[in-house]
C-alpha positions in Angstrom: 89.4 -39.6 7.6 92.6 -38.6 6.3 95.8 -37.1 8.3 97.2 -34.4 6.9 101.1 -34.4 5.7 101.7 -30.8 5.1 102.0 -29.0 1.5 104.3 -30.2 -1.2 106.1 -27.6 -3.6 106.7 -29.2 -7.3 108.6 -26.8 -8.9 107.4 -28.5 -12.5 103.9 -28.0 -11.8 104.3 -24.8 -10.3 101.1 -26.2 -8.2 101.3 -26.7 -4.4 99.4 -29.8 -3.4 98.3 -30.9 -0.1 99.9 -34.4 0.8 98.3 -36.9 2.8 99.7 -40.0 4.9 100.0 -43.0 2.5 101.3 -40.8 -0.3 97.9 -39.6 -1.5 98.3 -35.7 -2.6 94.9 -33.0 -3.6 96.2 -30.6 -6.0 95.5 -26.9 -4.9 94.3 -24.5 -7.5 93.3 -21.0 -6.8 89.6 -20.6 -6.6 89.3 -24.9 -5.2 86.6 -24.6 -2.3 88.1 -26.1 0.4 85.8 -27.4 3.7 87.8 -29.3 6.1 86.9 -30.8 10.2 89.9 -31.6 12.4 89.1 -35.2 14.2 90.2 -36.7 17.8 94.0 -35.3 18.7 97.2 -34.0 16.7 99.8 -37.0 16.6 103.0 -36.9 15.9 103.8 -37.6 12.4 107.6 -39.2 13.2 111.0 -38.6 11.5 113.2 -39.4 8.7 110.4 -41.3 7.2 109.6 -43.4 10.2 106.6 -43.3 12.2 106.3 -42.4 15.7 106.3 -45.5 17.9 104.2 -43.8 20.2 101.5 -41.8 18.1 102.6 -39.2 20.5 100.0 -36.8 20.8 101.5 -33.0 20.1 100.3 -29.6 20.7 98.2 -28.1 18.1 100.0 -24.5 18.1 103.3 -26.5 17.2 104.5 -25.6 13.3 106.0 -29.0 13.2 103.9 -32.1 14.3 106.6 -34.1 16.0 107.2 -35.0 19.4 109.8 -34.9 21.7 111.9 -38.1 20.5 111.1 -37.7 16.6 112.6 -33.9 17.1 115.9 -35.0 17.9 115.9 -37.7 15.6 115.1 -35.7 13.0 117.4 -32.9 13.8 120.0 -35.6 14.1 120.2 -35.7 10.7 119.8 -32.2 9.8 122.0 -30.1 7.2 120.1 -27.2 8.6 121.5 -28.2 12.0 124.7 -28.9 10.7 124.5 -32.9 11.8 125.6 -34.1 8.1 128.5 -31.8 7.3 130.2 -34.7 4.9 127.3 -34.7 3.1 128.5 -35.1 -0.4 125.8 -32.8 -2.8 125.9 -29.9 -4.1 124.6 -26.8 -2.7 123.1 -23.5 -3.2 123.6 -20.1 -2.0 120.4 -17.8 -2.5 119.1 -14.7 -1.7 115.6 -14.6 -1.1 113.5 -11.4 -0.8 109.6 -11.9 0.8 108.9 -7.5 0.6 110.7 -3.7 1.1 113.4 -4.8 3.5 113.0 -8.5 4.0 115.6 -10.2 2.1 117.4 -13.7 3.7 120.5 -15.8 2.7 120.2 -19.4 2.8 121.6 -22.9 1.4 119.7 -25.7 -0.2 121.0 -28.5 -2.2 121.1 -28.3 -6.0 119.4 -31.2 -6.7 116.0 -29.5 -4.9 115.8 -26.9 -7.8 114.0 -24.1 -6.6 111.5 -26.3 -4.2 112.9 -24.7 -0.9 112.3 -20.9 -2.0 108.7 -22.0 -2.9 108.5 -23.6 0.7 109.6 -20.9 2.0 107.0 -18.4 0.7 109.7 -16.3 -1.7 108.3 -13.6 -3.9 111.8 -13.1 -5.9 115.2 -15.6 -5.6 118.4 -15.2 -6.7 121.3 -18.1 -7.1 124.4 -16.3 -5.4 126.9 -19.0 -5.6 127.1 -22.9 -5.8 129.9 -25.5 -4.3 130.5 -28.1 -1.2 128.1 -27.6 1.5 130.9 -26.5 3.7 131.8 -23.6 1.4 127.9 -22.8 0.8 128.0 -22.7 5.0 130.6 -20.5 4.8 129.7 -17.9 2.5 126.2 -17.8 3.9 127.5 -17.2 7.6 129.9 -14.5 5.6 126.9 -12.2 4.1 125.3 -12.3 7.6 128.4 -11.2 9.4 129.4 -9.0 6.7 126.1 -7.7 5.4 124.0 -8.4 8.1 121.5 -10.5 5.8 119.5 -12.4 8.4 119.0 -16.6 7.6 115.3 -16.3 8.8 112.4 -13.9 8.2 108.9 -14.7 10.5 106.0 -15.8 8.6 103.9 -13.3 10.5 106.1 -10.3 8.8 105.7 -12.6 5.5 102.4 -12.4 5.6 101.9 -8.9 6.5 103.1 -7.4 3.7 101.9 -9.7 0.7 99.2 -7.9 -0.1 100.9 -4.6 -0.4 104.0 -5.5 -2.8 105.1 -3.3 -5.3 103.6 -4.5 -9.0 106.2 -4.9 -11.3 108.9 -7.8 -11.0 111.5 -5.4 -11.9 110.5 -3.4 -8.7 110.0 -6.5 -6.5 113.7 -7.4 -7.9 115.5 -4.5 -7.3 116.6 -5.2 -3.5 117.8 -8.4 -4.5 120.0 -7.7 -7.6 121.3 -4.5 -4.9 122.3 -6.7 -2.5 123.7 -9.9 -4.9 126.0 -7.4 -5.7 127.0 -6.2 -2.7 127.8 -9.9 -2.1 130.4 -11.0 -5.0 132.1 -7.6 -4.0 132.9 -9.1 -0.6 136.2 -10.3 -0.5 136.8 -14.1 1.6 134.8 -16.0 -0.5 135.4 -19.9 -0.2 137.4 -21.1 -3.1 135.1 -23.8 -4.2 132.2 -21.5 -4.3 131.4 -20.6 -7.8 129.6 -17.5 -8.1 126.5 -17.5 -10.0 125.6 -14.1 -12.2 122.4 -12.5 -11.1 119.2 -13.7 -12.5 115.8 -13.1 -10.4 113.1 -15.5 -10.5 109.5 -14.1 -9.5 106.9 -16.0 -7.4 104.5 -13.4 -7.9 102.5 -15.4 -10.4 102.5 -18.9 -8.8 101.5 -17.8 -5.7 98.6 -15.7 -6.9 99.6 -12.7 -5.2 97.6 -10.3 -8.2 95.2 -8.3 -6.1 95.3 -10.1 -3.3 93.0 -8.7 -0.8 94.6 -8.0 2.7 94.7 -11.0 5.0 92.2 -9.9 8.5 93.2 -13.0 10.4 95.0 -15.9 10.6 94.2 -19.5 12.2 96.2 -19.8 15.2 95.6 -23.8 15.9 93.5 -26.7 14.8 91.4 -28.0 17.7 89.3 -31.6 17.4 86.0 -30.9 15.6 86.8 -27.6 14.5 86.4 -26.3 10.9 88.2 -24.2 8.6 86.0 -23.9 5.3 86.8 -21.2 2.5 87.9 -21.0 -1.2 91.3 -20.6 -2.1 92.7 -17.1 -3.6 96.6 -17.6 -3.2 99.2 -20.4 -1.8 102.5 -19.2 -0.6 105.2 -21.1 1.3 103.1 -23.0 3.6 100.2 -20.5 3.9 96.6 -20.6 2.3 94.9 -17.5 2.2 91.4 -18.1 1.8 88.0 -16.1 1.4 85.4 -17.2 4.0 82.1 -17.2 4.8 82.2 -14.2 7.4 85.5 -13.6 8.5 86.9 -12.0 4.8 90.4 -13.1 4.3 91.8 -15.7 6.4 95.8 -17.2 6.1 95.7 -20.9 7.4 99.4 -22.3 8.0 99.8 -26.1 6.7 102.3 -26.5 8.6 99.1 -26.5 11.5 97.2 -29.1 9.7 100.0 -32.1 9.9 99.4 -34.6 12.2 95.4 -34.3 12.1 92.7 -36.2 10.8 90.6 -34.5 8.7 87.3 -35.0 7.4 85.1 -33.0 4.6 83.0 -29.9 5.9 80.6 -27.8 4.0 83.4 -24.9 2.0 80.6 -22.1 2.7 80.9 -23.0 7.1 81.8 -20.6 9.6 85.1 -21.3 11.0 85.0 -22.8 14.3 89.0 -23.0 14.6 91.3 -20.1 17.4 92.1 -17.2 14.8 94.2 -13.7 15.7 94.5 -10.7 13.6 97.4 -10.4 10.5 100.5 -8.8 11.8 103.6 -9.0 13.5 102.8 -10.3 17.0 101.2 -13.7 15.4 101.6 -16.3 18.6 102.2 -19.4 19.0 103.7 -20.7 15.5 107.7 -21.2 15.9 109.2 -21.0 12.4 111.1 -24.3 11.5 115.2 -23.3 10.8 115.8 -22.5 7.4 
């Protein structure tokens, strides 16, 4: 049995991999058969690289496998929470665009290349600006006064539309270059921000979005012996989509599988895990900030 770490983004590779507890990682490529069985209870899989001292056991419709304690140790140290604001790196400004009208502004350290767009599930990014996290902070909270640019879209509105997205890059891009625009226009930039000129990158490719048939459900929880079997047609942000046995196209979150054991099952089984239909009212799964 292994327990499952989540999925890992290497923007060299271009290849999401699954990770695994003790540093062991299984490469996903589209077409891989996958065939997995949840074992005993979801524990919590600690924070800041420390284990829980507790194995706490945590609920299995929880996008982040951590209990209680580990949460606010981990959020302790958060840049996203705004816990480390002398944090000496160098950030990013983006603008990230996941389909028609869904377009974000976030921050992520330099030094993470484009890792946290591919996390994130981004179909096209664009640098906006780069300096101190402070004045990254800044000019992000100014484009969603300003512009009204949200800092998070829901994965079930993510998910909804990948399947539908318009098929040139130069299409998918066009929102994006719009509002990047828009944004170097606006005057009360921080001073130490250096603009970036616009350049989109498109995540159409390495996600395997192509002809992606429609998603008709997606897993809502792991439970102890049950099993999610299928082969793999696309990865995005944390999400496999995967063609199965009898239930067409199904979307399992990663983010679902951390903190389980997991064991091999037959890739052409019936799934025997909770599932709900594709669309905005997807339950249960709280998005993690930023």
């Amino acid at each position: 049995m292994w327990r499952c770490a989540g999925i890992g983004w290497r923007p060299e590779a271009r290849v999401p991999v699954l990770e695994w507890e003790g540093g062991r990682i299984s490469p996903l490529v589209a077409g891989k058969e996958l065939g997995f069985r949840a074992e005993g209870v979801r524990r919590c899989t600690g924070a800041r690289g420390n284990a829980c001292p507790l194995r706490a056991e945590v609920p299995g419709r929880a996008a982040q496998a951590r209990c209680a304690e580990c949460a606010r140790l981990d959020r302790a140290h958060s840049v996203a929470a705004d816990a480390v604001p002398d944090d000496p790196r160098t950030y990013r400004v983006y603008l990230a665009w996941f389909g028609p009208g869904m377009l974000k502004v976030g921050i992520t350290a330099e030094q993470r290349g484009p890792a946290r767009l591919l996390e994130q599930g981004a179909v096209v990014f664009a640098w906006l600006g780069r300096g101190p996290l402070m004045a990254a902070r800044r000019t992000e909270e100014l484009l969603r006064a300003a512009l009204k640019v949200p800092d998070r879209i829901p994965y079930a509105r993510k998910r909804a539309v990948r399947a539908a997205l318009p098929g040139s890059a130069q299409e998918r891009a066009a929102e994006v270059e719009a509002l990047h625009a828009r944004a170097l226009a606006l005057p009360g930039w921080a001073e130490s921000l250096e603009p970036i000129a616009f350049e989109a990158v498109d995540h159409a490719d390495v996600f395997g979005l192509e002809g992606l048939p429609a998603a008709t459900a997606v897993v809502r929880e792991l439970v102890g012996g049950g099993v999610v079997a299928g082969r793999l047609v696309a990865a995005a942000g944390p999400d496999l989509h995967l063609r199965t046995a009898a239930d067409g196209i199904v979307v399992v979150d990663t983010r679902l599988m951390t903190g389980w054991g997991l064991v091999g099952a037959d890739a052409a089984a019936a799934l025997s895990v909770p599932v709900t239909d594709v669309g905005p009212g997807d339950p249960g799964v709280q998005d993690g900030l930023f």
